[in-house]
ChimeraX commands (.cxc) that place a marker at each C-alpha (Angstrom):
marker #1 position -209.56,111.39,-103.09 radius 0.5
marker #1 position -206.51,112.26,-105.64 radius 0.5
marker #1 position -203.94,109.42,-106.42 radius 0.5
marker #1 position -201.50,112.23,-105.68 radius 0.5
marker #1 position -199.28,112.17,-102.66 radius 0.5
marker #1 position -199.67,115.40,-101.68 radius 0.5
marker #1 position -203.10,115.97,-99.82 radius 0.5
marker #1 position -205.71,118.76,-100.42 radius 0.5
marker #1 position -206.00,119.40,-96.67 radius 0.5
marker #1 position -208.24,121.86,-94.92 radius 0.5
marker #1 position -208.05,123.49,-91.47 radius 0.5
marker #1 position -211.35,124.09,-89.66 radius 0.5
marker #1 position -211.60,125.57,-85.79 radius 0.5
marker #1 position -213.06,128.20,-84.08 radius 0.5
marker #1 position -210.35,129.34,-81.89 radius 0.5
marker #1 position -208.20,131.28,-84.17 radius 0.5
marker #1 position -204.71,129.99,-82.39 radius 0.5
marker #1 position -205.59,126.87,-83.08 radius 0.5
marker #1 position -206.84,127.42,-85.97 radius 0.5
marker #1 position -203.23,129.18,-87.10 radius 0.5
marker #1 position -201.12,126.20,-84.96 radius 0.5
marker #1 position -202.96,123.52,-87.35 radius 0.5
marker #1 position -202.26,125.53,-90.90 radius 0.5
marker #1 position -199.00,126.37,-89.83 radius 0.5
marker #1 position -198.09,122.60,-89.34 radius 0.5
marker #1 position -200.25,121.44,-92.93 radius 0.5
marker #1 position -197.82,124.24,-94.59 radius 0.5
marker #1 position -194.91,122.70,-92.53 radius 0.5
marker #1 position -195.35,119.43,-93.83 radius 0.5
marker #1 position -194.16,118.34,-97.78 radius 0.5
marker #1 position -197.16,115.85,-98.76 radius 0.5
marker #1 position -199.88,118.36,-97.46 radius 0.5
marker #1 position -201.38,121.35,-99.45 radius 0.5
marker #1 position -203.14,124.00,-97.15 radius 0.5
marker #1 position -206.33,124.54,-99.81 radius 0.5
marker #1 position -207.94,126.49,-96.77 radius 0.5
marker #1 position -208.72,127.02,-93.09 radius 0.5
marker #1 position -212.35,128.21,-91.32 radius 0.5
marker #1 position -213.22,129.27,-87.98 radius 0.5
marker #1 position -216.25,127.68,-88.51 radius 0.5
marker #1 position -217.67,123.99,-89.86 radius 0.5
marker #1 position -220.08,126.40,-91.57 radius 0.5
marker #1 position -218.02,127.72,-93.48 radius 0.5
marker #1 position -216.28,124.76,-94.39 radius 0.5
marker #1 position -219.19,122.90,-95.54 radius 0.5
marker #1 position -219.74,125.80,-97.75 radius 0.5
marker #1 position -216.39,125.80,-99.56 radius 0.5
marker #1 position -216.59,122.08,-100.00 radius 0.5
marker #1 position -220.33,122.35,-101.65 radius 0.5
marker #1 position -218.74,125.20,-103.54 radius 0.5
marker #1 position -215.67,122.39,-104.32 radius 0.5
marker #1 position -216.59,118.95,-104.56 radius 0.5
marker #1 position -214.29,115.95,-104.69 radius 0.5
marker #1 position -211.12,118.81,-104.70 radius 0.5
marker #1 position -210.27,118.41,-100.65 radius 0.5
marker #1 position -208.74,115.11,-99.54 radius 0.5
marker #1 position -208.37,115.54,-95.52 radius 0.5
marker #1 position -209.80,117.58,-93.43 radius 0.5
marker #1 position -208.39,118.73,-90.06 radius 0.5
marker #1 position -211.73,119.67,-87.37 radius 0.5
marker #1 position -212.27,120.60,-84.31 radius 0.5
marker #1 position -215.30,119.30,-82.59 radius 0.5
marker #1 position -216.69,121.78,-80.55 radius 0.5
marker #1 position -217.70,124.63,-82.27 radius 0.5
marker #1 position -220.97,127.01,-82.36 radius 0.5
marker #1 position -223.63,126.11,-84.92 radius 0.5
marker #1 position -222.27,122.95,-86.64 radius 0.5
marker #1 position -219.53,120.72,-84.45 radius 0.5
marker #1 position -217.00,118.82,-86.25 radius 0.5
marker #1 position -218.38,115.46,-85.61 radius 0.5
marker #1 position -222.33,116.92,-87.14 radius 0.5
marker #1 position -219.57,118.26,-90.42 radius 0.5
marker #1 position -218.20,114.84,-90.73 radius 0.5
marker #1 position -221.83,113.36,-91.08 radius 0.5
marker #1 position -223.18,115.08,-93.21 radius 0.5
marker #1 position -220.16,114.78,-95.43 radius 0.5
marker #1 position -220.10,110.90,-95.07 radius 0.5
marker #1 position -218.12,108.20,-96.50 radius 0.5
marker #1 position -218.01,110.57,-99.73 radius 0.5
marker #1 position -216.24,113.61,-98.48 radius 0.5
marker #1 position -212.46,113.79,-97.16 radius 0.5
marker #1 position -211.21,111.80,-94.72 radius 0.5
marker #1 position -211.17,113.40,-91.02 radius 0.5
marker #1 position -208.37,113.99,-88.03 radius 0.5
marker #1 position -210.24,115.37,-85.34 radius 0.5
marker #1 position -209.04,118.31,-82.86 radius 0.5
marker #1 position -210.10,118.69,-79.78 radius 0.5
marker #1 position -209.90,118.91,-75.89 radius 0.5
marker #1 position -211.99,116.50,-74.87 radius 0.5
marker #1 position -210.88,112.93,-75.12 radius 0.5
marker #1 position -214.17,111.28,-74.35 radius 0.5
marker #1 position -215.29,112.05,-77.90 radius 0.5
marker #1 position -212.66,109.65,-79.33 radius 0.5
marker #1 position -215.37,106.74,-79.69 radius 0.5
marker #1 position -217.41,108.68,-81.70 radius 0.5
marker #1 position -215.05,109.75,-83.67 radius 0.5
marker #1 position -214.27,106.08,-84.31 radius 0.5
marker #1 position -217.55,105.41,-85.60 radius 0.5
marker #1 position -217.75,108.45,-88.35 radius 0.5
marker #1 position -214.66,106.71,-89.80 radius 0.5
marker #1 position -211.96,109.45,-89.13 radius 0.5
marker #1 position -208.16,108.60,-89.50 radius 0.5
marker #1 position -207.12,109.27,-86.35 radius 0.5
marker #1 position -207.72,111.92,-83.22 radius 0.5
marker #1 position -205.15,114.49,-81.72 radius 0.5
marker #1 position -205.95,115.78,-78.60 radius 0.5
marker #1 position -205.19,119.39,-77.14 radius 0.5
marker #1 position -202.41,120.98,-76.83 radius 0.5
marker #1 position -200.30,118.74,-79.51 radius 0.5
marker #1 position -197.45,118.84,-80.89 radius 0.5
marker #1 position -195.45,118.46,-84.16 radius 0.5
marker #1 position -194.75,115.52,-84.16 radius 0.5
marker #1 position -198.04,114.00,-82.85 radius 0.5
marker #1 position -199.49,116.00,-86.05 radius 0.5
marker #1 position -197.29,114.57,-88.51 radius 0.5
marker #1 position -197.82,111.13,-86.55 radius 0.5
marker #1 position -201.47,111.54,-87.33 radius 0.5
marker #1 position -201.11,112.76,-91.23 radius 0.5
marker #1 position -198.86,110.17,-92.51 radius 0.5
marker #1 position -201.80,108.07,-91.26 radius 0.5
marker #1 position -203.88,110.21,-93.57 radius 0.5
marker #1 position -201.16,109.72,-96.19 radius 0.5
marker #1 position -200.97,105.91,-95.87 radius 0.5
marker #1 position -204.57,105.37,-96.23 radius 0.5
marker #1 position -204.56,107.67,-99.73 radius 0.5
marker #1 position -201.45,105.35,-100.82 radius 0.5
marker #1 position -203.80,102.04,-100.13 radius 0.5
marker #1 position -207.32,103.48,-101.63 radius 0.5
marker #1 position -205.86,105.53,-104.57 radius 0.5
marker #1 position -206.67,103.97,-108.03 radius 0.5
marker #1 position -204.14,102.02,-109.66 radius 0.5
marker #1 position -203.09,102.86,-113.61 radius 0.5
marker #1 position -204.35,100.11,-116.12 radius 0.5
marker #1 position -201.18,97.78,-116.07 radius 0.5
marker #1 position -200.67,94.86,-118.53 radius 0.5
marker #1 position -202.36,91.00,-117.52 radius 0.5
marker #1 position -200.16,89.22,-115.20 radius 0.5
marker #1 position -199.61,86.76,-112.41 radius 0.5
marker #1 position -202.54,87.23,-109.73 radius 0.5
marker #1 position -202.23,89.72,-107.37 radius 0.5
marker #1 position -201.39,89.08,-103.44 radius 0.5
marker #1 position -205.09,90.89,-102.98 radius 0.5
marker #1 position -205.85,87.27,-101.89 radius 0.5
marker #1 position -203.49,86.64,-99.34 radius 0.5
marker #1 position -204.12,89.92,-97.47 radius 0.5
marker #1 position -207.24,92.43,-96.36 radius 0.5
marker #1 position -207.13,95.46,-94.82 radius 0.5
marker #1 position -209.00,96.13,-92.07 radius 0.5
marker #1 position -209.23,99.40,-89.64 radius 0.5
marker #1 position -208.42,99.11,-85.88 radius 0.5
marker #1 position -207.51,101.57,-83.88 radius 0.5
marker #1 position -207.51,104.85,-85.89 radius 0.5
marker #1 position -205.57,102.74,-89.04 radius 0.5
marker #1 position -205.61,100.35,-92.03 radius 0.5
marker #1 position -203.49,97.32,-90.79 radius 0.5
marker #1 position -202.75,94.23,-93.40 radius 0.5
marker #1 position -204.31,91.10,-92.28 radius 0.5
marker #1 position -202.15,88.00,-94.04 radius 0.5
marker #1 position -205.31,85.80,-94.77 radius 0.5
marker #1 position -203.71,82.36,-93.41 radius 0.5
marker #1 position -202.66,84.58,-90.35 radius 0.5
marker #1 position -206.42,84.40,-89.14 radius 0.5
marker #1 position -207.92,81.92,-87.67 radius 0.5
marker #1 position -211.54,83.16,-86.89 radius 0.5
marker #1 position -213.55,86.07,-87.01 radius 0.5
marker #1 position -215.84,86.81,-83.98 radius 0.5
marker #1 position -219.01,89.41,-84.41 radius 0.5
marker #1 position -220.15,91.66,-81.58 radius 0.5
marker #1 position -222.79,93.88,-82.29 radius 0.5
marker #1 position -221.24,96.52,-84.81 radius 0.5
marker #1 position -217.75,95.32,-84.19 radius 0.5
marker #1 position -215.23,92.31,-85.35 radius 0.5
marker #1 position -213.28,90.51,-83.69 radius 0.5
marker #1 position -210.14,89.05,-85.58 radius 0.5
marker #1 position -208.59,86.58,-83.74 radius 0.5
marker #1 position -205.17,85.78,-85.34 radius 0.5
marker #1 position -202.63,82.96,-85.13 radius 0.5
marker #1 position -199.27,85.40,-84.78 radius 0.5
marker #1 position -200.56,87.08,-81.89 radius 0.5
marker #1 position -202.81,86.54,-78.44 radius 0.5
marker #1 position -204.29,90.19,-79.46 radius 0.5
marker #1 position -207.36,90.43,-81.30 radius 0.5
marker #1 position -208.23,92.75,-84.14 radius 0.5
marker #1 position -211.01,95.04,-83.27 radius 0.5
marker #1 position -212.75,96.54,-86.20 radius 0.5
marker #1 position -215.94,98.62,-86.82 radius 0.5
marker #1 position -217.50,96.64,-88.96 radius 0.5
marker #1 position -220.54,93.76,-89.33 radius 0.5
marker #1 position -219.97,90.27,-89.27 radius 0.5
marker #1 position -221.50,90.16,-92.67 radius 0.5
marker #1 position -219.59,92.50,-94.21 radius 0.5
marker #1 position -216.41,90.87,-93.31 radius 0.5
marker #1 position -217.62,87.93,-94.58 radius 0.5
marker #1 position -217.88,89.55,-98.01 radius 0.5
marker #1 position -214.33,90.38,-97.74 radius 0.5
marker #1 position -212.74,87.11,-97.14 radius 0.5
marker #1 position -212.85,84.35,-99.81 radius 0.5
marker #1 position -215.53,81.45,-99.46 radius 0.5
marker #1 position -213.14,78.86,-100.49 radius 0.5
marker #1 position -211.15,79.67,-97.16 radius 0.5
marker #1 position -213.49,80.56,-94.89 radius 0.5
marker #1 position -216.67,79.98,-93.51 radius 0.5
marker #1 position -219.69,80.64,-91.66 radius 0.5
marker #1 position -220.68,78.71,-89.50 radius 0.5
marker #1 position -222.88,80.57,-86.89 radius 0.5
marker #1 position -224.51,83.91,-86.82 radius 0.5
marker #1 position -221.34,85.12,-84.91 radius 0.5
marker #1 position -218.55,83.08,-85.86 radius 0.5
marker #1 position -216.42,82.78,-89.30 radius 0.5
marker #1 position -213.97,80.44,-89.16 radius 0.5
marker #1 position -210.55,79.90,-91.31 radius 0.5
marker #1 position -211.39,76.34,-92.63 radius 0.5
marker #1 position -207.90,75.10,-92.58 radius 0.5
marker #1 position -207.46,76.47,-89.33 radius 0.5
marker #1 position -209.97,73.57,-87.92 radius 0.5
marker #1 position -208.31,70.83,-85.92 radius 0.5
marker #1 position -211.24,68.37,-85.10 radius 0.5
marker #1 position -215.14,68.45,-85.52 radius 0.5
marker #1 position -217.19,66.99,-82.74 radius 0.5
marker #1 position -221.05,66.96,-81.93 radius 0.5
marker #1 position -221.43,70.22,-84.47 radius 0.5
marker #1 position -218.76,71.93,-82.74 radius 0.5
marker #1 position -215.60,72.86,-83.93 radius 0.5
marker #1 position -211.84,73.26,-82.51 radius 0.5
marker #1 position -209.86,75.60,-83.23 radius 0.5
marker #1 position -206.18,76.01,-80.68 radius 0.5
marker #1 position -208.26,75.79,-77.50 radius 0.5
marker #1 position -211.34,77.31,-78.47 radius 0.5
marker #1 position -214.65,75.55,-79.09 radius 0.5
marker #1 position -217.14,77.16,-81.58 radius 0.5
marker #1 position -220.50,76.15,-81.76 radius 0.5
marker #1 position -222.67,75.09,-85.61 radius 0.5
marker #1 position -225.64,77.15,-85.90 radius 0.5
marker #1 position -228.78,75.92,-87.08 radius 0.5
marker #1 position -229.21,77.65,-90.18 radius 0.5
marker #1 position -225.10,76.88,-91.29 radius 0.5
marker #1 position -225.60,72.98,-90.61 radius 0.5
marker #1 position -226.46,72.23,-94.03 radius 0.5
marker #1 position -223.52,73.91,-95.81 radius 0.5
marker #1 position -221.08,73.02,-92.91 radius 0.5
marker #1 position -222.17,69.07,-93.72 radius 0.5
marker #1 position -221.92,69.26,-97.23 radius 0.5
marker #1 position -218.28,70.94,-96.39 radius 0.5
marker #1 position -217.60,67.82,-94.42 radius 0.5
marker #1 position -218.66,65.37,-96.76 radius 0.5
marker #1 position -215.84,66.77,-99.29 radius 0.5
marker #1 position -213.31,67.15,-96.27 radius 0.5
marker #1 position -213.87,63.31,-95.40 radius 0.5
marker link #1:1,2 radius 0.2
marker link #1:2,3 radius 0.2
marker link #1:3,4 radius 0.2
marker link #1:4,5 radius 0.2
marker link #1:5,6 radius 0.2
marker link #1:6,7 radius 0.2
marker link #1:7,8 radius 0.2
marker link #1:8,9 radius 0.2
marker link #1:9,10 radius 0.2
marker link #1:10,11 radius 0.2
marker link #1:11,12 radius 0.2
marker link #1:12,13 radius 0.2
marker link #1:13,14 radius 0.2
marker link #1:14,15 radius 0.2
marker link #1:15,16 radius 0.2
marker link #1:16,17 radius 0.2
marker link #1:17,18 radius 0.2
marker link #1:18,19 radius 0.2
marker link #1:19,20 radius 0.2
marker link #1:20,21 radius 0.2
marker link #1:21,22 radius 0.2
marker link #1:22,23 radius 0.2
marker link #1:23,24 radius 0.2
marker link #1:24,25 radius 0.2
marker link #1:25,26 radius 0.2
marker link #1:26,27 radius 0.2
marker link #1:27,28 radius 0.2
marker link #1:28,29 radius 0.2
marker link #1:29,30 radius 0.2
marker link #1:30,31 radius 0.2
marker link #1:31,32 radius 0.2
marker link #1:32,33 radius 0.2
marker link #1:33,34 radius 0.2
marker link #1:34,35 radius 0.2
marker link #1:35,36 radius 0.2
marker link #1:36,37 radius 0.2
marker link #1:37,38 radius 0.2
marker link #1:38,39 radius 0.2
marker link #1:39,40 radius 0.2
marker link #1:40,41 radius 0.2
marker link #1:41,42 radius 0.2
marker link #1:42,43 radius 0.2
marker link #1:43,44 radius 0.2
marker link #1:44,45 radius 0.2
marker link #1:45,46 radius 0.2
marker link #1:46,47 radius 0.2
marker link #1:47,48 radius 0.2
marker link #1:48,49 radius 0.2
marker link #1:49,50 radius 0.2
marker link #1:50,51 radius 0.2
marker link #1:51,52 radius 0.2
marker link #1:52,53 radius 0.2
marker link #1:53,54 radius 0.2
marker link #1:54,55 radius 0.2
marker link #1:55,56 radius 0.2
marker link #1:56,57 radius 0.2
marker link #1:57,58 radius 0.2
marker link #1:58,59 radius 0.2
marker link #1:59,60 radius 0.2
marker link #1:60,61 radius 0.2
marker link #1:61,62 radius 0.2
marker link #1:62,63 radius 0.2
marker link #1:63,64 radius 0.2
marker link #1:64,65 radius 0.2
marker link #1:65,66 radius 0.2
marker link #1:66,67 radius 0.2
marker link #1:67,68 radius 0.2
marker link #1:68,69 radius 0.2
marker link #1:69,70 radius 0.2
marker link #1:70,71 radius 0.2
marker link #1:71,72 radius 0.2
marker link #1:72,73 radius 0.2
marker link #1:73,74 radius 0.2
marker link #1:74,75 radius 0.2
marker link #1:75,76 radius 0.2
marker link #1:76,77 radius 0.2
marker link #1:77,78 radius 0.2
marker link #1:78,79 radius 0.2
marker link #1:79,80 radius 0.2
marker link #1:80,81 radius 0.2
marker link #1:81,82 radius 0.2
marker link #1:82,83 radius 0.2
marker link #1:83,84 radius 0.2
marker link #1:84,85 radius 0.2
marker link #1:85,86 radius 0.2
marker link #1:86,87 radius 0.2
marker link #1:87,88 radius 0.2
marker link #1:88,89 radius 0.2
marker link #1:89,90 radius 0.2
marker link #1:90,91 radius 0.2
marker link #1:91,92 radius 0.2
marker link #1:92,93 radius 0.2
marker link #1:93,94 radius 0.2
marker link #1:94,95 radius 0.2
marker link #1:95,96 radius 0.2
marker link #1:96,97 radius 0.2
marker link #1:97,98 radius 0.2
marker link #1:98,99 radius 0.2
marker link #1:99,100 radius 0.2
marker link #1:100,101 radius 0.2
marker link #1:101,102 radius 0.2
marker link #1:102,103 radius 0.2
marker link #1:103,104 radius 0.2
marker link #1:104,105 radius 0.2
marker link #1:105,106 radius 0.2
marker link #1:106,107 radius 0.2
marker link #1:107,108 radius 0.2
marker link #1:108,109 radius 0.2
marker link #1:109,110 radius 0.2
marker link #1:110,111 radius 0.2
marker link #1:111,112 radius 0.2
marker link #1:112,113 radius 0.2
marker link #1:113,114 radius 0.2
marker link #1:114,115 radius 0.2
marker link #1:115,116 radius 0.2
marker link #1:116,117 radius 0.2
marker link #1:117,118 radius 0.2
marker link #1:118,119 radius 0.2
marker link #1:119,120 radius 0.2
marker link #1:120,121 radius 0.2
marker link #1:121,122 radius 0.2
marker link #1:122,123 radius 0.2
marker link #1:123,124 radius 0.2
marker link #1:124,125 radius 0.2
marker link #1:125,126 radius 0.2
marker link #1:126,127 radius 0.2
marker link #1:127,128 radius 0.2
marker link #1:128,129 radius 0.2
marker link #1:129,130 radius 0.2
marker link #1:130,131 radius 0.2
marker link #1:131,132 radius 0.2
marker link #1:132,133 radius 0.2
marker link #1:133,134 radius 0.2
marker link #1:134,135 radius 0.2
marker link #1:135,136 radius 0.2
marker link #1:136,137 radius 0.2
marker link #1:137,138 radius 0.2
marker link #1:138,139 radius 0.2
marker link #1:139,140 radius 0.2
marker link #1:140,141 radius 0.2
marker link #1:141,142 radius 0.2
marker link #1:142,143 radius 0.2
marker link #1:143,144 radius 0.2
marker link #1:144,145 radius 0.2
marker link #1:145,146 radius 0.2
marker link #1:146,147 radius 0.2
marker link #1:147,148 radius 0.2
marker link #1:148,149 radius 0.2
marker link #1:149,150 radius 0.2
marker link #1:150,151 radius 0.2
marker link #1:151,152 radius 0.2
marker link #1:152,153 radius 0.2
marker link #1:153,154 radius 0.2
marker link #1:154,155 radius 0.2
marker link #1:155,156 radius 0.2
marker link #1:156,157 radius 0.2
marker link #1:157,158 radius 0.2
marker link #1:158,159 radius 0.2
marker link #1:159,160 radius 0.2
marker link #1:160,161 radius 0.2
marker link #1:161,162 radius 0.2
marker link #1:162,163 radius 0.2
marker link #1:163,164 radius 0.2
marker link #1:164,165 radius 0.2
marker link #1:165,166 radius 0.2
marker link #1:166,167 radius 0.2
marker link #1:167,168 radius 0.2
marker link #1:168,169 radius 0.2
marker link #1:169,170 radius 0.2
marker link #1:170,171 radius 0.2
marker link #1:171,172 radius 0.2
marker link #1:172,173 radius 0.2
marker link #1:173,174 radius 0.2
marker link #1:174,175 radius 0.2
marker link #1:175,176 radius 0.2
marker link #1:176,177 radius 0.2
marker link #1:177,178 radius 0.2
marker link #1:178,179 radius 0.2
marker link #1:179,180 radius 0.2
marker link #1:180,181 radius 0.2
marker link #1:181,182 radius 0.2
marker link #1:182,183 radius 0.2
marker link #1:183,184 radius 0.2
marker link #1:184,185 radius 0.2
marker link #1:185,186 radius 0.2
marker link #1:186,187 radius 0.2
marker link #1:187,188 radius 0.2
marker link #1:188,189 radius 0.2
marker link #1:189,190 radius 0.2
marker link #1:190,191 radius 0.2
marker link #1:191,192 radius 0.2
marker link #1:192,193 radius 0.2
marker link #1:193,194 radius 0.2
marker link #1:194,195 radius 0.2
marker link #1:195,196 radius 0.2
marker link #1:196,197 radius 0.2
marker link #1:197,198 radius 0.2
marker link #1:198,199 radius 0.2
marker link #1:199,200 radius 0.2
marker link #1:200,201 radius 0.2
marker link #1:201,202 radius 0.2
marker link #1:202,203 radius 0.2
marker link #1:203,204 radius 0.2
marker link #1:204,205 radius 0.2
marker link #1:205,206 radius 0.2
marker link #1:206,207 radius 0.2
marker link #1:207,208 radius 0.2
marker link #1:208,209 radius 0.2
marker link #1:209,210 radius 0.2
marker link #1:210,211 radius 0.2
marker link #1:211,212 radius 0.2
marker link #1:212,213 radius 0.2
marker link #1:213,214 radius 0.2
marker link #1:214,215 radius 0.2
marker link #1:215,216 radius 0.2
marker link #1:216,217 radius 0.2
marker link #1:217,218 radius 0.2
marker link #1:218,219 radius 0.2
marker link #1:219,220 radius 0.2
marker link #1:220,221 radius 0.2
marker link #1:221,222 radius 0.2
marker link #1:222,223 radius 0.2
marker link #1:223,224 radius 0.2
marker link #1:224,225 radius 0.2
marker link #1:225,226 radius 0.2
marker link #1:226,227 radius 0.2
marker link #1:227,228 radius 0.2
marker link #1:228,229 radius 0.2
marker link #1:229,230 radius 0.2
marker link #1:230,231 radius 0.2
marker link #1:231,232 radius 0.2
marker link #1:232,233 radius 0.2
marker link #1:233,234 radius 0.2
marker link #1:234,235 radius 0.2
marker link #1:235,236 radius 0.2
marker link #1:236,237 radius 0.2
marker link #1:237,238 radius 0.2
marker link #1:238,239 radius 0.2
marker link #1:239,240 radius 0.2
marker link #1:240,241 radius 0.2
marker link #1:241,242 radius 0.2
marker link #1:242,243 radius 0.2
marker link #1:243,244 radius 0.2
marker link #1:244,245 radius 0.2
marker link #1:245,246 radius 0.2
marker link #1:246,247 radius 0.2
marker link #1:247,248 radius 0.2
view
């Protein structure tokens, strides 16, 4: 993806109103670039062989003869531009979800659900574009914050806003001091863990990481935490004791 702020943006359906509809709004809108549209995924995946690295967001449908839009954002992967799917059929948002897209309109749309959906697109380029070579100076609030995606965007966590993370299955949960509504996030418990700093957090059981200064009282390899009680696991005793021995 460019560090530009306009977007390379592609247009890929097999109905060719649609198809039209969707270009006409990428030409209508001042940080998109219409680079080309396809009735077909086919098609697409050709011109972005042909065209590597030159497309940064995609617009697809999802059903469509021969290759669907979800099979096209597959095989493309983590690599190729980031997705908005089209479609009529809500009950395909989940999987959606889990190829990574930005964000889902369904049929018939509007305008303004479209641009709703590409300054998403926009948003994420902002946050993931390189940054130019700047000289040394005071750290960086990269430590204070993360950024995590939940519900078709990137939200900014505030690090001492969190007070423990909660892992279910291919999901987190982020459970946050400023608000009784948890993060949801498709991602694994250890790869969150890689994201937040050790010297802050902790973990303490195959499906709990917990914001160390967040805990209120240790009891019977349990701790507290507001009003909920989180188990020790077996294999975390050791480094939760030798934590303990510093904290006392």
């Amino acid at each position: 993806m460019t560090a530009l702020l306009s977007l390379k943006t592609i247009a890929v359906d097999d109905e060719p109103l649609a198809l039209g509809m969707v270009a006409a709004f990428v030409e209508k809108t001042p940080f998109l670039e219409l680079v080309g549209k396809f009735g077909s995924a086919v098609e697409a995946l050709k011109y972005l062989h042909e065209h590597p690295g030159t497309v940064d967001l995609a617009f697809l449908d999802i059903q469509m003869q021969e290759l669907n839009g979800l099979e096209l954002a597959r095989v493309l992967g983590p690599t190729g531009p980031r997705v908005i799917f089209t479609t009529a059929f809500p009950q395909y948002a989940l999987e959606g979800y889990r190829v990574d897209a930005i964000d889902y309109l369904v049929k018939p749309f509007n305008y303004e659900e479209f641009l709703r959906a590409a300054s998403k697109a926009r948003a994420y380029a902002e946050l993931t574009a390189p940054q130019s070579a700047a000289p040394a100076a005071a750290a960086p609030e990269e430590d204070e914050y993360l950024f995590l995606k939940a519900e078709y965007q990137l939200v900014r966590v505030a690090l001492s806003d969190i007070l423990y993370v909660e892992g279910l299955k291919d999901y987190v949960k982020v459970h946050l001091k400023s608000t009784p509504r948890a993060l949801l996030s498709l991602m694994s418990l250890k790869a969150m863990e890689e994201k937040l700093p050790a010297r802050r957090f902790m973990r303490i059981h195959r499906s709990f990481i917990v914001a160390l200064d967040k805990i209120e009282s240790v009891r019977r390899l349990t701790v507290q935490i507001g009003a909920v009680t989180i188990p020790v696991g077996d294999q975390y005793k050791e480094i939760f004791m030798q934590f303990l021995s510093r904290w006392t």
